[in-house]
C-alpha positions, 0 to 999 in steps of 0.5 A, a space after each residue: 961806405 967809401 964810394 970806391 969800397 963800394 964799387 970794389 963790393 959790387 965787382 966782387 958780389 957780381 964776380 960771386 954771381 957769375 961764377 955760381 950760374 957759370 958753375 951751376 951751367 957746367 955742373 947740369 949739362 949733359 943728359 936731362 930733358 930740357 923741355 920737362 925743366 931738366 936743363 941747365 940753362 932753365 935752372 939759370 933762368 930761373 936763378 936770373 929771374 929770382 935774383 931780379 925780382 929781389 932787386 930794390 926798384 931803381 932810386 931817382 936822384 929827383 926822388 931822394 930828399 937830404 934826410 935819406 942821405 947821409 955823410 960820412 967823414 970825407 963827406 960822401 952822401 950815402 943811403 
């Protein structure tokens, strides 16, 4: 993938994120007990810690090797 494609990706996969904790925020407040796991901010939390804990650890430029990356035709190296 070009790298501006994939930034655009990245911009637009993070805009769809937030948009769904900001929904999901209004969708729960109001009413609820926020001590018994009822609140909204809990079920963002919970949606947060999920969603990092799925993160792939973080690649260290030293740990990747050539045959790991790959070019494509303007000469970009990917994974």
């Amino acid at each position: 993938m070009h790298s501006n494609a994939d930034i655009a990706f990245q911009r637009d996969s993070s805009d769809m994120y937030c948009n769904s904790i900001l929904s999901i925020a209004t969708e729960t407040t109001g009413g609820g007990d926020e001590e018994e796991g009822g609140g909204g901010d809990n079920i963002i939390f919970d949606m947060v810690n999920r969603y990092i804990e799925s993160l792939p650890e973080k690649l260290l430029r030293s740990e990747v090797s050539e045959k790991n990356l790959e070019r494509d035709r303007s000469g970009n190296l990917s994974i």
